[in-house]
C-alpha positions, 0 to 999 in steps of 0.5 A: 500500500502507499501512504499519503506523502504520494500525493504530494508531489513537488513542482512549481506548487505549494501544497497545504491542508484547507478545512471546509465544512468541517472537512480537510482537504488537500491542494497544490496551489500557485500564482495570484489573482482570479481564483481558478479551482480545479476538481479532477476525474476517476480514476486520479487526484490533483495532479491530473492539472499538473499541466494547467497549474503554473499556466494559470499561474503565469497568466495572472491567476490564482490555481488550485488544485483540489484533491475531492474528498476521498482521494489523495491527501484529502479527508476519506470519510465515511460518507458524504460521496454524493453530488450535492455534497461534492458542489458544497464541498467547492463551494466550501473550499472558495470560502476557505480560501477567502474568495467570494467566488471562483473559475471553476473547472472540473474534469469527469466527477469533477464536472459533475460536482462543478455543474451542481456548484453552478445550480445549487450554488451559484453565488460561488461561482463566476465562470465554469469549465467543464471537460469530458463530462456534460451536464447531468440530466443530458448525461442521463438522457444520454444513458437512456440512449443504449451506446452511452449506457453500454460505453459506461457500462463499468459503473454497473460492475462498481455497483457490487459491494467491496469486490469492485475496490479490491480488483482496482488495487489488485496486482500493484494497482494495475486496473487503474493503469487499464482505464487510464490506456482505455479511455484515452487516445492512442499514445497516453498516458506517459509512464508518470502518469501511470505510476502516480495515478496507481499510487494514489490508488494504492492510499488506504480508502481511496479506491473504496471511496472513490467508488462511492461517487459512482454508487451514488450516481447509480443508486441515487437514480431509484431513490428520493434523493436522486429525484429531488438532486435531478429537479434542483438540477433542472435551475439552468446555469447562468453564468459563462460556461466552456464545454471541452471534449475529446474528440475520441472519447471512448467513454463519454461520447461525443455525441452524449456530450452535445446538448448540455447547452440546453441546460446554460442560460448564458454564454456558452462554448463548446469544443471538439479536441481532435486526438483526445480521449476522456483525458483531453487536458492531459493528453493535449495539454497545450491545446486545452490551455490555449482553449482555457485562456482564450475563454477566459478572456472573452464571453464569446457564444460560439462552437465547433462545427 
């Protein structure tokens, strides 16, 4: 097993302890300016915005990198894995951080929790960035559609209790390893990428917990609280969002992934990154930050053809 001290790892970053709500967590952070806060994706932590990080930071922001509750260095609970929970829990963070509100961008579960911070609590949010994740009633309708529902097909597999967790430590955390070559685009990920993504899996209570958010997302759908979840998610979004996708997503398609304007009563861009799968900010990291950057600087409706 690996302990904490994996997860901080050192670059151009600080890294430091954040209470909100009661909750510890941990973020690298770097730069001044704008609050930028980053909540990454299954299966990895922070680091995942390695990349976007001292970018940020040397175009005037201030970036932080979140490990969500459950991963990394961050507190593992025993519950509190749900939506509404990862949202307050940003939205927490901001105010921890001393920020009325931020840029918040979230890539997977981290784009989840940055739709529901954008409905449930909006005041905290200035500008939204979502990759490789729509918005949640279009995913759900997405599901309902049959090549979406077989292509994330593994969250019925996490669904059994406590087998799921010990196959995605088993054998030096190898599974992890396999989504992360499965769900990107040919090429990815660099061996870095690999060890310390299968590392941070390898931190007691992180595959358990991590599995978690995909139990709630699940099960929720059959319960009163998923019902009451998907009718608060139905206040559109109102400030400017940008949508980035890759464009050999294996995981979320591309055709899934279009529609979530439906659900933004503002500013809204989507783009298509040619040569990513689910990982686009990592796999075509230049890009993206040129996408980030230039949508920060301009309100702009537009998209891909």
């Amino acid at each position: 097993m690996s302990d904490e001290s994996v997860a901080l790892v050192d670059g151009p970053w600080t890294h430091r302890t954040v209470s909100a709500g009661g909750t510890r967590f941990h973020v690298a952070e770097a730069g001044e300016g704008p609050l930028v806060l980053l909540l990454h994706g299954f299966p990895q932590f922070w680091w995942a915005w390695r990349h976007q990080i001292p970018a940020l930071a040397a175009a005037g922001y201030r970036a932080v990198a979140v490990d969500l509750r459950g991963y990394g260095a961050s507190d593992k609970t025993p519950r509190g894995y749900d939506l509404l929970t990862a949202a307050s829990d940003a939205a927490g963070l901001v105010r921890a951080l001393g920020e009325v509100d931020a840029v918040v961008v979230g890539h997977g579960i981290g784009g989840l929790a940055a739709w529901t911070m954008s409905a449930c609590f909006p005041g905290a949010v200035r500008r939204l960035a979502v990759l490789s994740m729509p918005h949640p009633l279009r995913m759900r309708e997405a599901m309902l559609e049959g090549r979406q529902g077989w292509a994330a097909r593994h969250l019925l597999g996490h669904q059994v209790p406590m087998v799921p967790e010990r196959r995605l430590v088993a054998d030096d955390a190898e599974p992890v390893a396999r989504m992360l070559r499965g769900w990107s685009g040919p090429g990815w990920p660099d061996a870095e990428t690999e060890r310390r993504c299968r590392d941070a899996f390898r931190i007691p209570m992180v595959a358990h917990c991590s599995l978690e958010y995909h139990r709630w997302l699940f099960r929720s759908r059959f319960r009163p609280d998923g019902y009451r979840y998907l009718r608060r998610m139905r206040r559109p979004c109102t400030v400017p969002t940008l949508y980035v996708h890759g464009a050999l997503d294996p995981l979320v398609l591309p055709a899934a992934a279009r529609g979530s304007e439906r659900y933004v009563a503002a500013p809204y861009r989507w783009r298509l990154v040619p040569g990513a799968g689910h990982f686009p900010h990592q796999e075509r990291p230049e890009q993206v930050n040129a996408l980030l950057m230039e949508w920060l600087d301009n309100d702009g409706v537009d998209s891909d053809a």
